[in-house]
Steps between C-alpha positions, in 0.01 A plus 500: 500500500365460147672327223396626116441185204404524169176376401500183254217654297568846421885547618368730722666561843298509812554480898456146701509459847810191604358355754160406307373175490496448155747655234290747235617447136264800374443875582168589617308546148636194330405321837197589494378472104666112569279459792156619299611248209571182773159607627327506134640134392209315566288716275677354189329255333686226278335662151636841608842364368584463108624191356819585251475086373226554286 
């Protein structure tokens, strides 16, 4: 049995499996491009990021 949700990113509907361990809040794509950026977050560096005070 597969149930369909929407994904929180793109509104997009997609497939998931019930009895998984964990519940998926994105399709496959958004998933994955959020994965790549939580893998990347240690390359930023605290001058990469502007200042609006000044």
């Amino acid at each position: 049995m597969v149930k369909k949700k929407k994904c929180f990113e793109c509104k997009k509907e997609f497939e998931v499996k019930p009895t998984a361990r964990y519940v998926r809040k994105y399709c496959d794509t958004c998933g994955k491009k959020r994965k790549k950026m939580w893998d990347n977050q240690w390359k930023l560096k605290f001058e990469d990021f502007d200042d609006d005070d000044e």
